[in-house]
N, C-alpha and C positions, 0 to 999 in steps of 0.2 A: 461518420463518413467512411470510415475504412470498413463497418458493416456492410454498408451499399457498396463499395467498388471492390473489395476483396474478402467476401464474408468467408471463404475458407482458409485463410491464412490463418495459422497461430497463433490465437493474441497471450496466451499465458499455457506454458505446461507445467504442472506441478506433478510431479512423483509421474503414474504410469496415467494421470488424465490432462487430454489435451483439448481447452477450450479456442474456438477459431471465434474470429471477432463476429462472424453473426450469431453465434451464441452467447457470447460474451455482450454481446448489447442486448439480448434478451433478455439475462439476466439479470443485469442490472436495471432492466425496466421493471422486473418483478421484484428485483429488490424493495428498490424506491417504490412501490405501489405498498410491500409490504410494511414501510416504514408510514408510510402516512398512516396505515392502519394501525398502528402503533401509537398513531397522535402526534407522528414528529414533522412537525410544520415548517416553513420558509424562518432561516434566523436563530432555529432550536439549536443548542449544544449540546455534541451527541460526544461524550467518551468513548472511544475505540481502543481496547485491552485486546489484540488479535497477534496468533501468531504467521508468521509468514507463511500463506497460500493465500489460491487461486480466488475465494470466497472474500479474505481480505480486501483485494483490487476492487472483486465486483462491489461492496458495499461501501468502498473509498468513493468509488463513482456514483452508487446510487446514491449516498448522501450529496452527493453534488450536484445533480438530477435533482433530487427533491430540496435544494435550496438549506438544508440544513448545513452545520459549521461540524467541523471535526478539531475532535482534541484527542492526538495521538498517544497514547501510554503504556509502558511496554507490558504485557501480560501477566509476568512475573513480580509485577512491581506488588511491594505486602500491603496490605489493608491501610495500617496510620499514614502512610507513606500517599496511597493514594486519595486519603480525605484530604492531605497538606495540601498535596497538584490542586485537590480540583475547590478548595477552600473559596468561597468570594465569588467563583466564577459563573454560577449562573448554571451548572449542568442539566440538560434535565433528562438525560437519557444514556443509560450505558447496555454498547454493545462488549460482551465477554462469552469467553471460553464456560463450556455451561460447568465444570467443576468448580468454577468460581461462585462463591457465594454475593446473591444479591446483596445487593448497597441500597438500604431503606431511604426513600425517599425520593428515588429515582424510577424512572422506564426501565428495564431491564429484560434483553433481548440476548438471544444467543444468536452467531453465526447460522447456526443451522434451521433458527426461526428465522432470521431476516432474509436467509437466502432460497424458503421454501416455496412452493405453491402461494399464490396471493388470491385472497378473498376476491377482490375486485381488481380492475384496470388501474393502470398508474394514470391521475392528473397531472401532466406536467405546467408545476408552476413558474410566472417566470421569474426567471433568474438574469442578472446582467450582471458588467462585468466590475460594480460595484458592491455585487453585496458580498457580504461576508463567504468564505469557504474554510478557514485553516487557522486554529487557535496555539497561535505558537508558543514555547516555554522557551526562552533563553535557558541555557547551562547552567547558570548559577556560581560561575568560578568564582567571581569577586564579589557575591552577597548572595541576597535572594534571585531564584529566579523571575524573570521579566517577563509578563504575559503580553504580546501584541498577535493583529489580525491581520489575517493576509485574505486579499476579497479572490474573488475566480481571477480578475484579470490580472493581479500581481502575482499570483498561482501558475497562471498558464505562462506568465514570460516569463517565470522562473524556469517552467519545465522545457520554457521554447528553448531557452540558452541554455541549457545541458545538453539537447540536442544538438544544440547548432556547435557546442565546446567540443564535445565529444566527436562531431562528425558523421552522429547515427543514421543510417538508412533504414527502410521498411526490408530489408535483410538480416539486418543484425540479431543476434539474439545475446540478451544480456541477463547478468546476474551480479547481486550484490550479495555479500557477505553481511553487510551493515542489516538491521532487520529493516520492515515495513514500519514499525513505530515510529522507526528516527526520520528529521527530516531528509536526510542525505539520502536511505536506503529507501523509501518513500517518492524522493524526485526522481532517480531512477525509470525505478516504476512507472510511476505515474507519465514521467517523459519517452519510456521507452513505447509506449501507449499510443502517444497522442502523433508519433511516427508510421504508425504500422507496423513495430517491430516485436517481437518476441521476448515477454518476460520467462527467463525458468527460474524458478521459484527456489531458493536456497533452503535443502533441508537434509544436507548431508552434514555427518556429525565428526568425520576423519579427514583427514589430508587426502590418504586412499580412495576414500567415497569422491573426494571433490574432483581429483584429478579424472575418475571415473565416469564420472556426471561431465563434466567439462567437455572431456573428447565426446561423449556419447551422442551430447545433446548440442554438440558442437558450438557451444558458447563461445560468440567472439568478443564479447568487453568483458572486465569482471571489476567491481570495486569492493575492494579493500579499505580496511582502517588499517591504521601503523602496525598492531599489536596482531593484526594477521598477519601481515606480511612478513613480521621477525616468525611467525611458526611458518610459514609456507617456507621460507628460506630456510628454515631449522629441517623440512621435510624435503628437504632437493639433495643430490647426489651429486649437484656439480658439474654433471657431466652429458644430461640434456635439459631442455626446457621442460618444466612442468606440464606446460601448455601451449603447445606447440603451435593449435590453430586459434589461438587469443590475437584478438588483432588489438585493442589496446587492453 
């Protein structure tokens, strides 16, 4: 929708490239065209090791486009660690960072294959708001972690009430600290999207960098986890706002 009524608006800036949502929907049509050519069908479970950028969103969405489930994991995560995650579960396709070494037995795709040139046209299969889209891990505080499924429609009114919590308009432009693996940093995203509004893409490494980025790119939400917020506080002077045009 927001292609057709405002395809030059912003949908994601990352570093010095700025994709507008009629780009941003192209691409993810070529995504998703390039993942069926991959063989990943309506219902497939697709591991996603990505780090935060633009390519990330587009392939969040083409897997949702092409009916496929997403199992978010963070990129860093080591080898043993991520046969335990995906142990039982059914995988059958991992998109990673191409220094990553293939995982035998699976699809194995890189960002920069899934978000290239596509052989053919994308089929769009359909999808409603019962089937699967999002293969969640509980934390695992008090045992093992808990795997349930979240379908498109319990997906999309998660990201509607972040919205509607948050206050966001097709004005806003937001950033999370949290990465795209997690779900937090993730609905973000994905809700700051389904708004019309502007992700910038987190990929500052200093307090410096961030306050820099912040004014530049005139970012008005930002979320934080706890453990930022004691270093943001640890990096303030006391004696003005960090971020002056932060609206929340």
């Amino acid at each position: 929708r927001h292609a057709r009524e405002r395809p030059g608006h912003p949908a994601v800036e990352d570093g010095d490239r700025v994709v507008t949502y009629g780009t941003f929907n192209g691409e993810v049509d070529e995504a998703a065209a390039n993942l069926q050519a991959a063989g990943i069908s309506p219902g497939d479970l697709v591991a996603v090791m990505l780090p935060n950028s633009a390519e990330h969103l587009v392939i969040l969405c083409a897997l949702a486009r092409a009916g496929a489930v997403v199992f978010s994991l963070a990129p860093t995560m080591p080898a043993g660690e991520f046969g335990m995650a995906i142990a039982g579960l059914g995988v059958k396709a991992l998109i990673a960072p191409a220094q990553r070494a293939p995982v035998s037995g699976l699809k194995n795709s890189t960002a920069e294959e899934i978000c290239g040139p596509a052989p053919q046209p994308f089929a769009a299969p359909t999808v409603g708001d019962d089937d699967p889209y999002l293969l969640i891990q509980s934390s695992g505080t008090t045992g093992e972690p808990k795997s349930f499924i979240r379908s498109h429609g319990d997906a999309n009114e998660c990201i509607r009430r972040y919205a509607q919590n948050y206050h966001w308009t097709a004005n806003d432009r937001t950033m999370s600290l949290v990465a795209m693996p997690f779900n937090v940093g993730r609905n973000v995203c994905l809700g700051t999207l389904r708004v019309g509004a502007t992700v910038v893409v987190h990929r500052v490494s200093s307090i410096g960098d961030l306050v820099a980025t912040m004014a530049g790119r005139r970012v008005t939400f930002l979320l934080v986890a706890p453990v930022q917020a004691r270093q943001l506080l640890s990096g303030s002077d006391n004696e003005a706002p960090l971020f002056p045009g932060l609206r929340i």
